[in-house]
C-alpha positions as a LaTeX table, in Angstrom:
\begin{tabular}{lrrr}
\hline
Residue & $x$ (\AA) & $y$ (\AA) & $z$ (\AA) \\
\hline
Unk1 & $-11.30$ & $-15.65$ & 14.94 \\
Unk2 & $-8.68$ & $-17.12$ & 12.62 \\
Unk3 & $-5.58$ & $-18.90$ & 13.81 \\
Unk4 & $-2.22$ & $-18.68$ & 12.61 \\
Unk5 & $-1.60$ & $-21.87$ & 10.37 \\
Unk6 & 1.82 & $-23.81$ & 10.19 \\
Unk7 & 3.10 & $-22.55$ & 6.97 \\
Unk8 & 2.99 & $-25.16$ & 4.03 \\
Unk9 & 6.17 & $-26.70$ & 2.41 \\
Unk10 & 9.01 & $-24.71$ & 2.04 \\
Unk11 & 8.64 & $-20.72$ & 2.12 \\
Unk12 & 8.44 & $-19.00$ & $-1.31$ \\
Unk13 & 9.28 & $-15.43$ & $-2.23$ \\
Unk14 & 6.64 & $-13.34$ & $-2.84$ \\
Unk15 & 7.52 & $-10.54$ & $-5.65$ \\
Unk16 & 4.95 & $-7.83$ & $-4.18$ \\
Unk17 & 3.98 & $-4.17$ & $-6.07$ \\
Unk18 & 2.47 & $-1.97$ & $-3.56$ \\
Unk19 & 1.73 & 1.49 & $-4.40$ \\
Unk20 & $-0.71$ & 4.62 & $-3.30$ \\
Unk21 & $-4.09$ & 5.05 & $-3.87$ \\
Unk22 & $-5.68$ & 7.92 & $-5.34$ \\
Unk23 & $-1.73$ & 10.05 & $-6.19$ \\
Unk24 & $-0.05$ & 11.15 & $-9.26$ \\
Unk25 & 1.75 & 10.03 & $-10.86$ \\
Unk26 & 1.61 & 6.77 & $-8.74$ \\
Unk27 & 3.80 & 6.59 & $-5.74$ \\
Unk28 & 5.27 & 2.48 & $-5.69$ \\
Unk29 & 7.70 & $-0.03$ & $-4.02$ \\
Unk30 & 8.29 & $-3.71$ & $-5.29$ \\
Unk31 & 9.37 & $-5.82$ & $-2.64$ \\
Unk32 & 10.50 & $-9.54$ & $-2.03$ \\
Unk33 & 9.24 & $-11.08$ & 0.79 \\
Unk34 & 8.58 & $-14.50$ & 2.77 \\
Unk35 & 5.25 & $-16.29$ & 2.05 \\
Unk36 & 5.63 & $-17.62$ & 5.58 \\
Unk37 & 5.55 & $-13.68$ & 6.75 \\
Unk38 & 2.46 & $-12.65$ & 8.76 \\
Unk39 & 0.49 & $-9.66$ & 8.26 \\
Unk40 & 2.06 & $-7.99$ & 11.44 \\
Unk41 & 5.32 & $-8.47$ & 9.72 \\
Unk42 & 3.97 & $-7.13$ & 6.57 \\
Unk43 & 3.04 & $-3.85$ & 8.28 \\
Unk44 & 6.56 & $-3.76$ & 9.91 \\
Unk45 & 7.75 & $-4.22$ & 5.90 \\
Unk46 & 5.35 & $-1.23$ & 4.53 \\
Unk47 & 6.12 & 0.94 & 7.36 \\
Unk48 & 9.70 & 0.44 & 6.43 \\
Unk49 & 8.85 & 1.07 & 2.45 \\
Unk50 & 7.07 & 4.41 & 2.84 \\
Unk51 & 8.85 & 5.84 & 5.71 \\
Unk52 & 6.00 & 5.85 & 8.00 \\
Unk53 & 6.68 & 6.52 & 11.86 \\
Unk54 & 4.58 & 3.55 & 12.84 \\
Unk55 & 2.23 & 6.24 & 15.16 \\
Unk56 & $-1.53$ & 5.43 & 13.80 \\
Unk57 & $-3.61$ & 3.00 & 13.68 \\
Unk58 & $-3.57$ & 0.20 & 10.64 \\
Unk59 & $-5.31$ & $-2.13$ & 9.08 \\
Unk60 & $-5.55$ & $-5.55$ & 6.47 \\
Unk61 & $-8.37$ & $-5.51$ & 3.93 \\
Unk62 & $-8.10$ & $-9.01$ & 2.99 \\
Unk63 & $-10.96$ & $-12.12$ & 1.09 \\
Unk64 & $-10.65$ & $-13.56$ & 4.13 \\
Unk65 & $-11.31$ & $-10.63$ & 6.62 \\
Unk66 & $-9.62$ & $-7.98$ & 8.56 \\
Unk67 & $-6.56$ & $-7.56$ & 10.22 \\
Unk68 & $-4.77$ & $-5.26$ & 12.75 \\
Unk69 & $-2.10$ & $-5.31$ & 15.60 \\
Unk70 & $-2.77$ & $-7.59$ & 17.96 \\
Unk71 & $-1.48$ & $-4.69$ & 20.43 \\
Unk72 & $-4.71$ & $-2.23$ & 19.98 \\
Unk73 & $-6.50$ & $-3.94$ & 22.62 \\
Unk74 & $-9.44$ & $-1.67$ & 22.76 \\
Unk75 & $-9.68$ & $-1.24$ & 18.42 \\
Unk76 & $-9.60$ & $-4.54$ & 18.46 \\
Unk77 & $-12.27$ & $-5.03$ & 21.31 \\
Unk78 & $-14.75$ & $-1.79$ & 20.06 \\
Unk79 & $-14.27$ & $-3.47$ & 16.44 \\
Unk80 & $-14.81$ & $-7.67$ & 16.47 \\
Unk81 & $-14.75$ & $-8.09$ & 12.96 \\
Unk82 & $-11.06$ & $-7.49$ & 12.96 \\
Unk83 & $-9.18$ & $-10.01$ & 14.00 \\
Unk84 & $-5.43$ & $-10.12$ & 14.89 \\
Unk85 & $-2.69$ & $-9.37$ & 12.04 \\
Unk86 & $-0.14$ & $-12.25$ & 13.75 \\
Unk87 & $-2.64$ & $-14.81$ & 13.14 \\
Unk88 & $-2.32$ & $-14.81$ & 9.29 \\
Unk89 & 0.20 & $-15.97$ & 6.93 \\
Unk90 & 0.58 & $-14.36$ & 3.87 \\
Unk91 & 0.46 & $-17.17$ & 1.91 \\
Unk92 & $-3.56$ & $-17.41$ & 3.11 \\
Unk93 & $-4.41$ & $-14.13$ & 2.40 \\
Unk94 & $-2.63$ & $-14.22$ & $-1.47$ \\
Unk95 & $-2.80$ & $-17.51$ & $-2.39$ \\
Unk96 & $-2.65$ & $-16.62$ & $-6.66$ \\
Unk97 & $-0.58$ & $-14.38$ & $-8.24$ \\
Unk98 & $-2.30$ & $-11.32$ & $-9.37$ \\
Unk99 & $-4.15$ & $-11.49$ & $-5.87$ \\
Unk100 & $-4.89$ & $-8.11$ & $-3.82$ \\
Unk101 & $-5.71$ & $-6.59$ & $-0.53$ \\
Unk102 & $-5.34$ & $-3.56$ & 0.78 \\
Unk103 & $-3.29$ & $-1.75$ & 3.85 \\
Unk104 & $-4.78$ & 1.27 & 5.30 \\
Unk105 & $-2.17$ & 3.24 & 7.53 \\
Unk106 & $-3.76$ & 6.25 & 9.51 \\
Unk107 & $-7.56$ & 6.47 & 9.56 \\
Unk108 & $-7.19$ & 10.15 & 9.65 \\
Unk109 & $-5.11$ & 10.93 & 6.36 \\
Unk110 & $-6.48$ & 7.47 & 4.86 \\
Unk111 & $-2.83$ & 5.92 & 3.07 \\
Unk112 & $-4.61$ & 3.12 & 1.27 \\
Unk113 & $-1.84$ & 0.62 & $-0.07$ \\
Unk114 & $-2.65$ & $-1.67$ & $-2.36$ \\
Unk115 & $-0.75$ & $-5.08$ & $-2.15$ \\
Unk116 & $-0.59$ & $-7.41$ & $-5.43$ \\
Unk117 & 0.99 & $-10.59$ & $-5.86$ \\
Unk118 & 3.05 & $-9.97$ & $-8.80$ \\
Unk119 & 5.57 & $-13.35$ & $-8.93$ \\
Unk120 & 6.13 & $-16.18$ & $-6.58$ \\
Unk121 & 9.75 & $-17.06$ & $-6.98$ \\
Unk122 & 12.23 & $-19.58$ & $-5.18$ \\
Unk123 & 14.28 & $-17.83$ & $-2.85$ \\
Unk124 & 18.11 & $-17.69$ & $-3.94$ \\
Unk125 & 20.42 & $-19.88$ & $-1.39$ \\
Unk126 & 22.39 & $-17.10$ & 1.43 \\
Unk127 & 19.76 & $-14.22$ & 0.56 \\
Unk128 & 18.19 & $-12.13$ & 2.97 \\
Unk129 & 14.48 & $-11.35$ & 2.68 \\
Unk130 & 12.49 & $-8.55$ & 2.57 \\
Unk131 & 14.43 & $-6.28$ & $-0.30$ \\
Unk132 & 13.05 & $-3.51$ & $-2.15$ \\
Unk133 & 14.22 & $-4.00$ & $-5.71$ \\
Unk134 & 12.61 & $-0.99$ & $-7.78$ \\
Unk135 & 10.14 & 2.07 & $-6.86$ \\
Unk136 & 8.93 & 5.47 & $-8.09$ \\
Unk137 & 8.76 & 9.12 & $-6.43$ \\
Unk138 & 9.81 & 10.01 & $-2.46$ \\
Unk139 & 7.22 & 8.95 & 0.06 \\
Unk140 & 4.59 & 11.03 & 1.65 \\
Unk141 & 5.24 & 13.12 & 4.87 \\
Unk142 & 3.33 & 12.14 & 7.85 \\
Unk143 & 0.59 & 13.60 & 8.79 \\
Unk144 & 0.50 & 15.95 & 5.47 \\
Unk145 & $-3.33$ & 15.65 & 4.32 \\
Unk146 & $-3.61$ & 12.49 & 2.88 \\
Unk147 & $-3.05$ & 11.74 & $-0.71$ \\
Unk148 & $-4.63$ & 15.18 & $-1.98$ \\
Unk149 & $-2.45$ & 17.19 & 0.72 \\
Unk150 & 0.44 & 15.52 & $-0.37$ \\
Unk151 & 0.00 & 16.39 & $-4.14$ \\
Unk152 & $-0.89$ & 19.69 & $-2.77$ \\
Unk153 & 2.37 & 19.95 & $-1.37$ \\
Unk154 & 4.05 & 18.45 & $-4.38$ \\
Unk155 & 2.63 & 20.91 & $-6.59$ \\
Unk156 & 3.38 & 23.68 & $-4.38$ \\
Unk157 & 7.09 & 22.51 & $-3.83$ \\
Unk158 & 7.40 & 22.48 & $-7.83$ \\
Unk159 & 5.75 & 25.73 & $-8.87$ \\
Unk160 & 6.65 & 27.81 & $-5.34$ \\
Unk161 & 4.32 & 29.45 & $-2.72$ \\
Unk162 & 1.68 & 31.79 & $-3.73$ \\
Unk163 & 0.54 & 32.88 & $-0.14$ \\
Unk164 & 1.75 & 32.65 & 3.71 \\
Unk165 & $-0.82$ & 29.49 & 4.02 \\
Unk166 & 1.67 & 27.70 & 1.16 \\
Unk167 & 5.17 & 29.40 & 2.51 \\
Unk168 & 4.27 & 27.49 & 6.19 \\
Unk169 & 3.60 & 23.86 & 4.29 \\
Unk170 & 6.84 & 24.35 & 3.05 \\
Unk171 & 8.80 & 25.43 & 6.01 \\
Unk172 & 7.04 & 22.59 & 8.11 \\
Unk173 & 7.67 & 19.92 & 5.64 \\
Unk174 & 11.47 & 20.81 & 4.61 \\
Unk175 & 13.40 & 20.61 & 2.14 \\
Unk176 & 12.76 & 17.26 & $-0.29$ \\
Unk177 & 12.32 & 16.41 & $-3.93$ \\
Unk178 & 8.82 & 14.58 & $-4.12$ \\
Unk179 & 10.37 & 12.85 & $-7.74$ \\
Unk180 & 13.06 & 11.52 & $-5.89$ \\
Unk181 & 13.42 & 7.54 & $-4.68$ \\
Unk182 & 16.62 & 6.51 & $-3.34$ \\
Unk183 & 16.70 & 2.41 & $-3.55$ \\
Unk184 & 19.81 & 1.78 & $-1.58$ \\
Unk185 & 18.51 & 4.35 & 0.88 \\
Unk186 & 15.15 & 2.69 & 1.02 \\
Unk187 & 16.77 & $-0.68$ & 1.69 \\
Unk188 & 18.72 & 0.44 & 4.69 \\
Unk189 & 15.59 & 2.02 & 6.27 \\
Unk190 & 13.90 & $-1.64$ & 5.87 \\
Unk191 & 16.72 & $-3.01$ & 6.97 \\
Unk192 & 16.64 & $-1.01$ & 10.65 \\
Unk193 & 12.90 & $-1.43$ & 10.46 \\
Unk194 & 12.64 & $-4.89$ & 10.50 \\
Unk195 & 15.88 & $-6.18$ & 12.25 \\
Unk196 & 14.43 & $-7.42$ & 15.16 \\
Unk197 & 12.62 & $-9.61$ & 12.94 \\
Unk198 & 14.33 & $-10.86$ & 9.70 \\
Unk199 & 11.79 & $-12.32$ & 7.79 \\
Unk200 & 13.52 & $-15.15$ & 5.92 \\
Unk201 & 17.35 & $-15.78$ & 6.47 \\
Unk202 & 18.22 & $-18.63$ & 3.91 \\
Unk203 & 21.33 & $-20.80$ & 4.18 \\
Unk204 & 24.33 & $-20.36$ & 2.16 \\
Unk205 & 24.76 & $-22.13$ & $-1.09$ \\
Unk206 & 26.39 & $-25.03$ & $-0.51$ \\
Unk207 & 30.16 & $-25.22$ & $-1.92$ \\
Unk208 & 31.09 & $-27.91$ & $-4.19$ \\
Unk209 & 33.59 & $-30.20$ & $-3.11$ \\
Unk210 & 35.66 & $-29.90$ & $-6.22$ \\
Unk211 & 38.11 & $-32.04$ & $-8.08$ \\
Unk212 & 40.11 & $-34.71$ & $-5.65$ \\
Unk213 & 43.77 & $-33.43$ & $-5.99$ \\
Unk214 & 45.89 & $-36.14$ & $-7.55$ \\
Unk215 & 48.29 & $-38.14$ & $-5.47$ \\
Unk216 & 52.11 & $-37.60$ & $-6.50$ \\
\hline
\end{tabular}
């Protein structure tokens, strides 16, 4: 089973695009985040992204292997080629830009998120890290169908009901508009999500010391 590494050098941002598979038009979040992050902090980050309620199983795709919660003991036990999600940086598991793996949230519905390494970037001195900085369309409901009972819903939601079976969707999913994506919004809920854990807290930039005042 892997081991966590000690992170090398300094941490870098990573400029990640992670988006839906199989909707559309394409549901997406770009997100900067720690290199020195590990994939159980990653899943904190996505949960935060999409608005998931953290209630279903997960799991990392990855070149290397894959991943889950270190906290399904008996997943992890019925399933040894997973290995545990705290024990992988995410500098190992996209070490290129334009490198990929995949997050699958709920076995049931089947959210596959695909993760790619768009831009590493130096982190900017007294910024905190992860922030969402662009996206496209509201997140999926819990629990709605997957990706083709989502768009179901979408579609139904756009053109209105045509029997009882499509007037209950709507009264059990509410009232939302599936174009809609709200950044500051989405930045506050990733904020909550992963406060007990902030990913990368940098220093403030340093002051200059300025011109010595002249003496009289």
């Amino acid at each position: 089973m892997p081991r966590k590494k000690t992170p090398k050098g300094t941490a870098e941002i990573y400029q990640l695009h992670t988006s839906l598979r199989d909707i559309e038009p394409a549901i997406w979040r770009r997100v900067m985040v720690s290199s020195h992050a590990d994939l159980e902090e990653l899943h904190t980050v996505i949960q935060g992204l999409f608005d998931w309620e953290d209630c279903h199983l997960h799991c990392f795709e990855t070149q290397i292997g894959q991943f889950t919660s270190s906290m399904f003991d008996e997943f992890l036990a019925e399933n040894p080629e997973m290995h545990s999600s705290s024990d992988v940086l995410l500098q190992e598991v996209l070490p290129r830009v334009n490198s990929k793996i995949v997050y699958e949230y709920d076995f049931g519905d089947g959210w596959e998120h695909v993760i790619k390494l768009e831009k590493k970037l130096s982190p900017e001195p007294g910024a905190k890290y992860p922030v969402v900085i662009a996206g496209a369309r509201h997140a999926p409901l819990e629990d709605c169908g997957g990706p083709f009972g989502y768009m179901d819903l979408a579609e139904i939601m756009k053109n209105g009901p045509k029997d009882e079976d499509e007037r209950g969707m709507l009264e059990w999913s509410g009232e939302f508009d599936p174009e809609e994506f709200d950044l500051a919004r989405c930045n506050k809920r990733l904020a909550g999500y992963c406060k007990p854990r902030v990913l990368e807290r940098l220093p403030p930039k340093k002051k200059s010391p300025g011109k010595p005042k002249k003496e009289e």
